[in-house]
Biopython code that builds the backbone (N, CA, C, O; Angstrom):
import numpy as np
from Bio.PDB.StructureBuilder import StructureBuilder

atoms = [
    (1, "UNK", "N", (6.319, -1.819, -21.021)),
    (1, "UNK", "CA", (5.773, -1.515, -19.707)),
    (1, "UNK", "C", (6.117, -0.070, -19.365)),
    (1, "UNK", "O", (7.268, 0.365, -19.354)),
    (2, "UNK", "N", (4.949, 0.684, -19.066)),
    (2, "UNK", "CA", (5.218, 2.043, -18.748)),
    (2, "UNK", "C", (5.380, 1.895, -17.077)),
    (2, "UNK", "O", (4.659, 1.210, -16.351)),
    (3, "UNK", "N", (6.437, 2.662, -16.698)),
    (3, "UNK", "CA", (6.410, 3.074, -15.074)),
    (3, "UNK", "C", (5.675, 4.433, -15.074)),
    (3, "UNK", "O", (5.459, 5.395, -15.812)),
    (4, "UNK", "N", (5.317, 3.804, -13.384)),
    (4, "UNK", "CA", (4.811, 5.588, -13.229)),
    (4, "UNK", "C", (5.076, 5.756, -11.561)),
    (4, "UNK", "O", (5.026, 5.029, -10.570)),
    (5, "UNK", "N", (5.361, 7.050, -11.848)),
    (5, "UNK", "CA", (6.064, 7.201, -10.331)),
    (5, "UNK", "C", (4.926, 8.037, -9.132)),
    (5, "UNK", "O", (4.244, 9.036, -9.359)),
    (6, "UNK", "N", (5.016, 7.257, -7.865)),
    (6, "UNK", "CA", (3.715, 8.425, -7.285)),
    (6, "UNK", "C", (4.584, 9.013, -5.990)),
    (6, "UNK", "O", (5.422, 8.494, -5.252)),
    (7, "UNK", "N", (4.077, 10.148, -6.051)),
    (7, "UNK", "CA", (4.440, 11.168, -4.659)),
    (7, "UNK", "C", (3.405, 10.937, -3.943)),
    (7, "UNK", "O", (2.293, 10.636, -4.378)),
    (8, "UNK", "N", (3.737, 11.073, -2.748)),
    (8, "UNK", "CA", (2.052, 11.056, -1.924)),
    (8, "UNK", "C", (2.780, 11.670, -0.560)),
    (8, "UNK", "O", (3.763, 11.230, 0.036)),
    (9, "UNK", "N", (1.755, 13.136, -0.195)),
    (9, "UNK", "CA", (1.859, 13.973, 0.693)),
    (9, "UNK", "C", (1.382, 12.871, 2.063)),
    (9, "UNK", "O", (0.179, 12.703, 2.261)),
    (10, "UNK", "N", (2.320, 12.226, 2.875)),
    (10, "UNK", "CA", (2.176, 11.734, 3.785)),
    (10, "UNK", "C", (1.517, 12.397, 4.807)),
    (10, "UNK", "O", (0.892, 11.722, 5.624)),
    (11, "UNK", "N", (1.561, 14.070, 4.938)),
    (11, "UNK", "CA", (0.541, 14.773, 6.033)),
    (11, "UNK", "C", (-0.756, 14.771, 6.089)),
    (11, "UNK", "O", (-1.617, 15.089, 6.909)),
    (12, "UNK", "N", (-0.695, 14.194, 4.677)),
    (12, "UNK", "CA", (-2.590, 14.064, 4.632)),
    (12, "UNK", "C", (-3.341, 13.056, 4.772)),
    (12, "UNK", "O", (-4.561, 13.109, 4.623)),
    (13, "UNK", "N", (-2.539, 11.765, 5.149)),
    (13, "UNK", "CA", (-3.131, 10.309, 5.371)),
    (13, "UNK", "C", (-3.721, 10.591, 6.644)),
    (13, "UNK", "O", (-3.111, 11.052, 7.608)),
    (14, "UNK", "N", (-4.813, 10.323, 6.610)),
    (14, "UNK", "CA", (-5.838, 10.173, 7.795)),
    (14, "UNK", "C", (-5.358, 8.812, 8.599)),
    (14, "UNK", "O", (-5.533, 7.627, 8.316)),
    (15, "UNK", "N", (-4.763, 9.367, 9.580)),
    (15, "UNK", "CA", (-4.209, 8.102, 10.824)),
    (15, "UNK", "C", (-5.126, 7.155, 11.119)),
    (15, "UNK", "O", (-4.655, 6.020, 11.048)),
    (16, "UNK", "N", (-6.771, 7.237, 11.558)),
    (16, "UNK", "CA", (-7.201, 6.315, 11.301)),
    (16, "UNK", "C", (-7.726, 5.286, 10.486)),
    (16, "UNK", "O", (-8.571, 4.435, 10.764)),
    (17, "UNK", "N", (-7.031, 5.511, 9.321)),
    (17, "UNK", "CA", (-7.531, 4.592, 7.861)),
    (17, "UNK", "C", (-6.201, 3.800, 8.109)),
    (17, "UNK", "O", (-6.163, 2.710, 7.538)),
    (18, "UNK", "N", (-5.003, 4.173, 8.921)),
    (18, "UNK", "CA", (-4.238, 2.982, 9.147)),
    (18, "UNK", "C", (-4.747, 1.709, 9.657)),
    (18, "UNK", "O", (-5.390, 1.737, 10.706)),
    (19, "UNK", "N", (-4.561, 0.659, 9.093)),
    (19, "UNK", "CA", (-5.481, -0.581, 9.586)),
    (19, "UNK", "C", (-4.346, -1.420, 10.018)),
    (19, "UNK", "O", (-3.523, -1.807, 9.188)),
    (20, "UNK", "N", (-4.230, -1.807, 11.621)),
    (20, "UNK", "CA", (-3.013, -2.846, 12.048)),
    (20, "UNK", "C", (-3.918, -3.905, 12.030)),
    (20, "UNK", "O", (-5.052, -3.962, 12.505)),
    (21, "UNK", "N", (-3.009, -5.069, 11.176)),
    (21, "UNK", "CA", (-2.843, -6.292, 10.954)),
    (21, "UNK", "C", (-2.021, -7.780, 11.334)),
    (21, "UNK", "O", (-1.171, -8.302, 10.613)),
    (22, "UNK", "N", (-2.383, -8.173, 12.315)),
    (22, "UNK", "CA", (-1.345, -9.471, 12.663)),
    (22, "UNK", "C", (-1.893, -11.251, 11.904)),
    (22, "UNK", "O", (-3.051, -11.663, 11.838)),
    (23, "UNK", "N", (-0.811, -11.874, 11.503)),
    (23, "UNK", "CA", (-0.976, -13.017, 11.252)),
    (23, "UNK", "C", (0.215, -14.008, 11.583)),
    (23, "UNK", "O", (1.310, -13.510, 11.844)),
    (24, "UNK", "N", (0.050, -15.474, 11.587)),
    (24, "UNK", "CA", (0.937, -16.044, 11.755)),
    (24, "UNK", "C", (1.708, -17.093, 10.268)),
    (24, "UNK", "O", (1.444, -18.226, 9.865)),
    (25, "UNK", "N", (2.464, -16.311, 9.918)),
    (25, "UNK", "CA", (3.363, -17.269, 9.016)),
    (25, "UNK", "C", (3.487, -19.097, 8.739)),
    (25, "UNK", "O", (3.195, -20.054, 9.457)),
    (26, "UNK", "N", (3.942, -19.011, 7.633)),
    (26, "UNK", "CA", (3.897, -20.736, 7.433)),
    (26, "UNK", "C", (5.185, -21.353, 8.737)),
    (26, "UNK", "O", (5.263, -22.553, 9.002)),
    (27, "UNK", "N", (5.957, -20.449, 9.317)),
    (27, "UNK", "CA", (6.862, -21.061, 10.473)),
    (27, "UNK", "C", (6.218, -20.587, 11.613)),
    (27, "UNK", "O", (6.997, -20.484, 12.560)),
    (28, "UNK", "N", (4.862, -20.202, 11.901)),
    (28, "UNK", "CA", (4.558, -20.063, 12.984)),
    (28, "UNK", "C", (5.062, -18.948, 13.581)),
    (28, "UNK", "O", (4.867, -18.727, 14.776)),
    (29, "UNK", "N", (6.046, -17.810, 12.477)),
    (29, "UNK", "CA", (5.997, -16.497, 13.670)),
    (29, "UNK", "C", (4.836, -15.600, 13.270)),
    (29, "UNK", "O", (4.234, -15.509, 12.201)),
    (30, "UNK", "N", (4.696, -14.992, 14.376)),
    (30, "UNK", "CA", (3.487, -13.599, 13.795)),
    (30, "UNK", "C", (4.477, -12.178, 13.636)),
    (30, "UNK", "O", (5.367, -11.538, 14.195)),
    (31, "UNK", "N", (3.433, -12.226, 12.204)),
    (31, "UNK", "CA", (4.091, -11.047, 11.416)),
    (31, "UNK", "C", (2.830, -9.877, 11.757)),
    (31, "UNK", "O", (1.617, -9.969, 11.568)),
    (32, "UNK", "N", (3.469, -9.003, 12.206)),
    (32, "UNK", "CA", (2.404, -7.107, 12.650)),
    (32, "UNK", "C", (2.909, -7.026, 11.047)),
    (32, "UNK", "O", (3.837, -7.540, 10.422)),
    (33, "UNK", "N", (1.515, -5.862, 10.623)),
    (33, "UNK", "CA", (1.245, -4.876, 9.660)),
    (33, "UNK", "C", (0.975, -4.063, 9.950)),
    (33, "UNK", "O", (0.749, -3.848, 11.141)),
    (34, "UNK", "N", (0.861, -3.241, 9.098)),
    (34, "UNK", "CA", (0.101, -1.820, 9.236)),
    (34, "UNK", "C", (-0.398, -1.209, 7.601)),
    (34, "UNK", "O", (0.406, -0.861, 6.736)),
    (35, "UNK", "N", (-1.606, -1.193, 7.487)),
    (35, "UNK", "CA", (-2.319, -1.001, 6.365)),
    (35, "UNK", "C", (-2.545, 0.023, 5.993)),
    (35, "UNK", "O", (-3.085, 0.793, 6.787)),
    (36, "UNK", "N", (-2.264, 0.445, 4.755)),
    (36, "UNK", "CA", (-3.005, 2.273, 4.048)),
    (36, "UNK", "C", (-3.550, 2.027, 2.606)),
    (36, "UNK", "O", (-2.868, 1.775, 1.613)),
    (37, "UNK", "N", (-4.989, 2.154, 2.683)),
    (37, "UNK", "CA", (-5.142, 1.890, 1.480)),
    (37, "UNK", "C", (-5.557, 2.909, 0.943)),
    (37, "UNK", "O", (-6.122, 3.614, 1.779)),
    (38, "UNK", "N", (-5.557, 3.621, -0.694)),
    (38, "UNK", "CA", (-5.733, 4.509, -1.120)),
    (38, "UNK", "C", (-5.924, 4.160, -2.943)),
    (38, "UNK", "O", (-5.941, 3.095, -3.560)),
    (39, "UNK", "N", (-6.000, 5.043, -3.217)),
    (39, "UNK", "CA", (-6.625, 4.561, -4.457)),
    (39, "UNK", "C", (-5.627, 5.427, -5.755)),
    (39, "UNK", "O", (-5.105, 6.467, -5.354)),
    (40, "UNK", "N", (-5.420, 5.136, -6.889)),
    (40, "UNK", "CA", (-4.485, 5.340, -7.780)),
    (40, "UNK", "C", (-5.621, 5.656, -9.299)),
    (40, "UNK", "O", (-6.027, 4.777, -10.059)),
    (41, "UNK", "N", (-5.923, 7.158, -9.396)),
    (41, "UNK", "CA", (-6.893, 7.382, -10.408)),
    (41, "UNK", "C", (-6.092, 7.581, -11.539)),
    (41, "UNK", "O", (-4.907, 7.689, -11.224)),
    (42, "UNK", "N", (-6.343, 7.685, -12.960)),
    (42, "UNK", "CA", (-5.483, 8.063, -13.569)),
    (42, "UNK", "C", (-6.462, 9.047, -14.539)),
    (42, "UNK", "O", (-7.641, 8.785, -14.780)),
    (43, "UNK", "N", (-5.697, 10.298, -15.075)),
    (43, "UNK", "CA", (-6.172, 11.617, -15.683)),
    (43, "UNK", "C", (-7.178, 11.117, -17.227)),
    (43, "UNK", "O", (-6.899, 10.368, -18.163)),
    (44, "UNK", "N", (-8.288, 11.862, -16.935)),
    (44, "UNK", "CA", (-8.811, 11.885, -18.236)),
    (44, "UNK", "C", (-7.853, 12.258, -19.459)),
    (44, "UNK", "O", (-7.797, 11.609, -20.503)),
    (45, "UNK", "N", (-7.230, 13.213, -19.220)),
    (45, "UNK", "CA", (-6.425, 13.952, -20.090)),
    (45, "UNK", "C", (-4.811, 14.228, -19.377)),
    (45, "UNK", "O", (-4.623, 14.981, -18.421)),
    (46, "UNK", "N", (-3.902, 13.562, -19.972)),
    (46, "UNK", "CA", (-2.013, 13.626, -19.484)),
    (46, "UNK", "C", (-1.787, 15.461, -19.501)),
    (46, "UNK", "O", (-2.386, 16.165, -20.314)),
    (47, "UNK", "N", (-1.143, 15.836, -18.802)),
    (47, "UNK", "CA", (-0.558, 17.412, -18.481)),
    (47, "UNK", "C", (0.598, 17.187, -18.377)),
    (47, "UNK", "O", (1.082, 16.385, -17.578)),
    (48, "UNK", "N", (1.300, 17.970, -19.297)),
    (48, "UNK", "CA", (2.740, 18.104, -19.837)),
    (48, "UNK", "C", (3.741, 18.850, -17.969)),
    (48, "UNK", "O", (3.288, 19.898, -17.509)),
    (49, "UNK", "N", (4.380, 18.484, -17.570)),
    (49, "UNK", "CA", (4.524, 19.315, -16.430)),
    (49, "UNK", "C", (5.991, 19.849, -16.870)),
    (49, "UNK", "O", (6.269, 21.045, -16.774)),
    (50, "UNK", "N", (6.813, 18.994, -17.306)),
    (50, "UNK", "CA", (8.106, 19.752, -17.660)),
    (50, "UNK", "C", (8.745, 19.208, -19.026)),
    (50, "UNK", "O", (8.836, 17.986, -18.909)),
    (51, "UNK", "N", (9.114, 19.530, -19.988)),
    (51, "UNK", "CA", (9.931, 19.588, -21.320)),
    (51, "UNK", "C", (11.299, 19.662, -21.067)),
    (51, "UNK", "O", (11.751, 20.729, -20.653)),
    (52, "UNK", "N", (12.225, 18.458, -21.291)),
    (52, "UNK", "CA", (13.615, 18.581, -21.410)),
    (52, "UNK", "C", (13.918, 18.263, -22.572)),
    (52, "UNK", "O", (12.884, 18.102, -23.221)),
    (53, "UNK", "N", (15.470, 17.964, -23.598)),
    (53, "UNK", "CA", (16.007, 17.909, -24.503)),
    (53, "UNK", "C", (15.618, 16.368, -24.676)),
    (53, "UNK", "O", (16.049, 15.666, -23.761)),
    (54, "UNK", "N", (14.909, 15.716, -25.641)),
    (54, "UNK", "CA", (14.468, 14.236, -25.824)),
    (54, "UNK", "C", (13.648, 13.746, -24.623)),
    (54, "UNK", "O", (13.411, 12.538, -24.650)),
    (55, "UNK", "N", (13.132, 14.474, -23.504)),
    (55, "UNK", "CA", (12.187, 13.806, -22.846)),
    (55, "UNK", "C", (11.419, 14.837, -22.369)),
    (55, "UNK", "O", (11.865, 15.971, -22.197)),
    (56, "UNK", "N", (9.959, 14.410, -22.082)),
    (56, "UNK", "CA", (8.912, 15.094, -21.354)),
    (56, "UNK", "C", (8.618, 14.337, -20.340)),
    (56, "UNK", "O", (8.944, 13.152, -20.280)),
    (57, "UNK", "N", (7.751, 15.167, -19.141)),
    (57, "UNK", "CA", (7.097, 14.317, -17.783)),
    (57, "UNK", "C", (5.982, 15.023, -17.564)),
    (57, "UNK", "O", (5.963, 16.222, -17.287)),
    (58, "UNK", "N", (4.669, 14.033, -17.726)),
    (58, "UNK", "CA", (3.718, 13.706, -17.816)),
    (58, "UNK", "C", (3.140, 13.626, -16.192)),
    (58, "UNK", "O", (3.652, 12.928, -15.317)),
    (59, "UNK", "N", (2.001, 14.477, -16.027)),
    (59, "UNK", "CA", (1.020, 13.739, -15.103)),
    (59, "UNK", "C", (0.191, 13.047, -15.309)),
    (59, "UNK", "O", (-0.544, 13.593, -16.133)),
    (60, "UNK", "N", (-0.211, 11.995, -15.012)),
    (60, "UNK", "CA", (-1.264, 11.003, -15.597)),
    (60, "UNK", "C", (-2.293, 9.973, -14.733)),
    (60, "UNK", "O", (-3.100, 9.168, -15.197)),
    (61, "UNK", "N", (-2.042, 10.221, -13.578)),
    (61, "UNK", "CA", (-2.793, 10.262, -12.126)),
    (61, "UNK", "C", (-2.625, 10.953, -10.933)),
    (61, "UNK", "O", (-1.583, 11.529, -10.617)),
    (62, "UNK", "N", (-3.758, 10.897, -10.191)),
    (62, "UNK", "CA", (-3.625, 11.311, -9.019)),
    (62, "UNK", "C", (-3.959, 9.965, -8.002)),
    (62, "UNK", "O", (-3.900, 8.821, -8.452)),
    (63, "UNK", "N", (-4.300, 10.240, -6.639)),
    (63, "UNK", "CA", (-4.246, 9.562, -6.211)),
    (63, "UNK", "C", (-4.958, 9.786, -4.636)),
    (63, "UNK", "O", (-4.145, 10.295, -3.865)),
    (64, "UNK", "N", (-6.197, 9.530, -4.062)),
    (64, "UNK", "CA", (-6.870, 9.961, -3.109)),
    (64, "UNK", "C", (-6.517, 8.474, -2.063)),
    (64, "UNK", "O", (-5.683, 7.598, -2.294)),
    (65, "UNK", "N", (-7.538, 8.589, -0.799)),
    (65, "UNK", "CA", (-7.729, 7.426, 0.317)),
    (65, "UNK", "C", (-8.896, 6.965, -0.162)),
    (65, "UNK", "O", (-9.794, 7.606, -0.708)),
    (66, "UNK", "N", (-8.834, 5.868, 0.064)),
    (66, "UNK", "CA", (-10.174, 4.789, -0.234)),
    (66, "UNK", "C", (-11.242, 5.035, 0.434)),
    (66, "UNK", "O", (-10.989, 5.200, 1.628)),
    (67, "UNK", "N", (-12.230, 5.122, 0.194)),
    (67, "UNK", "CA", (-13.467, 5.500, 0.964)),
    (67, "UNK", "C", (-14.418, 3.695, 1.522)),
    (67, "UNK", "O", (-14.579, 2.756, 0.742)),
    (68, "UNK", "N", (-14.702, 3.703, 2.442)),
    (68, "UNK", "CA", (-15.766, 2.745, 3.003)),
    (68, "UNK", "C", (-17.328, 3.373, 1.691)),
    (68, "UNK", "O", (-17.224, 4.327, 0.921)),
    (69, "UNK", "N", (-18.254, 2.708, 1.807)),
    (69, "UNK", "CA", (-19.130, 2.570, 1.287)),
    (69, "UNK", "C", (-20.301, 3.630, 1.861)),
    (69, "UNK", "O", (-21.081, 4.454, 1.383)),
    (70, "UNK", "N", (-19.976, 3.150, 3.054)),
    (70, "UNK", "CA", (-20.869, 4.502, 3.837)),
    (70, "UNK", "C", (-20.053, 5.831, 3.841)),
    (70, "UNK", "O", (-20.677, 6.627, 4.542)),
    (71, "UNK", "N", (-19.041, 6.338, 3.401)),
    (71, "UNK", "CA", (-18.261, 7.556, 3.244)),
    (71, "UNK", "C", (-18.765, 7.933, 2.107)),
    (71, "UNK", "O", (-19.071, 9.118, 1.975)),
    (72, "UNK", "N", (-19.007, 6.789, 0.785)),
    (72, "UNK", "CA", (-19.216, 7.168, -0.807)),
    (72, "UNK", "C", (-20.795, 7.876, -0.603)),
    (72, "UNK", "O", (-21.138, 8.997, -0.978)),
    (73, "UNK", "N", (-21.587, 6.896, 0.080)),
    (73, "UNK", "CA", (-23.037, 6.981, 0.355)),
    (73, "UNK", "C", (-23.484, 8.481, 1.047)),
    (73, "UNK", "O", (-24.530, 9.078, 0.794)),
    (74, "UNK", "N", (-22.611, 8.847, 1.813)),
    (74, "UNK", "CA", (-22.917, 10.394, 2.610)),
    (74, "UNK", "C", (-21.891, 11.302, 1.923)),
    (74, "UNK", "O", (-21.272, 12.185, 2.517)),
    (75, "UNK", "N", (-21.770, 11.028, 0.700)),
    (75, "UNK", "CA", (-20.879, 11.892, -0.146)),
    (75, "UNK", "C", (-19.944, 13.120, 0.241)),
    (75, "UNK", "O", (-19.769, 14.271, -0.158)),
    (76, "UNK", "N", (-19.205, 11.894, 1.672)),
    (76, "UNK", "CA", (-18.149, 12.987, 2.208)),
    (76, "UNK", "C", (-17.170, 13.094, 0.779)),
    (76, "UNK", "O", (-17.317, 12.327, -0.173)),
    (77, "UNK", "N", (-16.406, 13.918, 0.816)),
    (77, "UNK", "CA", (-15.069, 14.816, -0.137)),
    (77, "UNK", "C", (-13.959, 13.759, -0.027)),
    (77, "UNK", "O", (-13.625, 13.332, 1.079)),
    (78, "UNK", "N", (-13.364, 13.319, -1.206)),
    (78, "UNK", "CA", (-12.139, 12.393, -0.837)),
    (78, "UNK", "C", (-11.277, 13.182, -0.856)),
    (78, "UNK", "O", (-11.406, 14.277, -1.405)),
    (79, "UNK", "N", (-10.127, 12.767, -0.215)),
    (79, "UNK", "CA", (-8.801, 13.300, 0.231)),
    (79, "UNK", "C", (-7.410, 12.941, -0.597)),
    (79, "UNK", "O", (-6.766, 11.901, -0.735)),
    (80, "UNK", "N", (-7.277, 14.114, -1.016)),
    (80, "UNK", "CA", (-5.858, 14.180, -2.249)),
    (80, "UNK", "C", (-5.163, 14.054, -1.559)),
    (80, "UNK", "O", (-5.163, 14.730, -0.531)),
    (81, "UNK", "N", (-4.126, 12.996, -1.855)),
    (81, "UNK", "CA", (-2.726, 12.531, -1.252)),
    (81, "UNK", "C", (-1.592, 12.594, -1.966)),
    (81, "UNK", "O", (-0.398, 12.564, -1.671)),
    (82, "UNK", "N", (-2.213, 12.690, -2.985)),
    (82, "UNK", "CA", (-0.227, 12.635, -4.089)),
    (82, "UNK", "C", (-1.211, 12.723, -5.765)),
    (82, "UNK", "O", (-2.361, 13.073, -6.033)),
    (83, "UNK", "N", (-0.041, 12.204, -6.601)),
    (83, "UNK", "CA", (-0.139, 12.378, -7.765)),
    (83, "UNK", "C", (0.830, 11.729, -8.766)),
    (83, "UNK", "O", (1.979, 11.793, -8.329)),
    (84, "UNK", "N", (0.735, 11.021, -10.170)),
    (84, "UNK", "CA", (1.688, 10.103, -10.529)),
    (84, "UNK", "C", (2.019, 11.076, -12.148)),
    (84, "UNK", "O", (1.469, 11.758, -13.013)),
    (85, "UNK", "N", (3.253, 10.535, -11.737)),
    (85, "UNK", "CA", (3.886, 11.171, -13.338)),
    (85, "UNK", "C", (4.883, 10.064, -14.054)),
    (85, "UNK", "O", (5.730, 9.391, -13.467)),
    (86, "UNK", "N", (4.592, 10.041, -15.405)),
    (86, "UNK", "CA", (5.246, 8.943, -16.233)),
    (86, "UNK", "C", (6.408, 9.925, -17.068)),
    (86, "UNK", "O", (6.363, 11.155, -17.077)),
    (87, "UNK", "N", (7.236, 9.266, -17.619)),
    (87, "UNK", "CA", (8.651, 10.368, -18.880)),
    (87, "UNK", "C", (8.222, 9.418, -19.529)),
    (87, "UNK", "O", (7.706, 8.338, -19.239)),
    (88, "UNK", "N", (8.640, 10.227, -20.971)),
    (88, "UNK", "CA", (8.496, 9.757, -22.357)),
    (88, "UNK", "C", (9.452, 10.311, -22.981)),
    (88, "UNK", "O", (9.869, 11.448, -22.759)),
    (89, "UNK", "N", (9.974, 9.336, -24.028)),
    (89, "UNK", "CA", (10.936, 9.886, -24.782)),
    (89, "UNK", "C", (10.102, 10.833, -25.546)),
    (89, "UNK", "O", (8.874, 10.777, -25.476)),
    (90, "UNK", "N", (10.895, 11.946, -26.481)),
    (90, "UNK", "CA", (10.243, 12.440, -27.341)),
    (90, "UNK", "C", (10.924, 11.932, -28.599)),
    (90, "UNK", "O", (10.497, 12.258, -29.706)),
]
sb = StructureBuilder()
sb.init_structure("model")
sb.init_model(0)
sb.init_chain("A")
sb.init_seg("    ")
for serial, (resi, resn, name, xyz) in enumerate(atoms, 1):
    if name == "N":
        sb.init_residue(resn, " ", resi, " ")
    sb.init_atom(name, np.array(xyz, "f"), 0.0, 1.0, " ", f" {name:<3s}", serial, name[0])
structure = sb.get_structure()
């Protein structure tokens, strides 16, 4: 199992793609949410970002906000939020 670790520039989450969520539990309390959904692409091609002694770190996704259907359809610009990097032994 490979890990991969993501950064994500929290200044750039669009506040209203937060989606609050309430439900009520199997004991009957209600549990609040708060929703961010975003999407986790991963690189055509891995970019070496740093070389140490027996290990390298890899970029190997990025990572934008989820678009509604009508956002994809009026081909607004998605919004870069972070980016994921995996280590490998060498």
């Amino acid at each position: 199992m490979k890990k991969i670790s993501i950064t994500l520039d929290v200044s750039k989450i669009s506040k209203d793609k937060i989606i609050e969520k309430s439900y009520k539990n199997k004991d009957g309390e209600e549990i609040k949410q708060k929703i961010y959904k975003f999407d986790v692409i991963e690189l055509n091609q891995q970019k070496v970002v740093t070389l140490g002694e027996g290990w390298k770190m890899l970029k190997t996704h990025f990572c934008v906000e989820s678009q509604t259907k009508e956002e994809r359809e009026a081909k607004i610009p998605q919004i870069y939020i972070g980016e994921g990097f995996c280590f490998e032994k060498n």
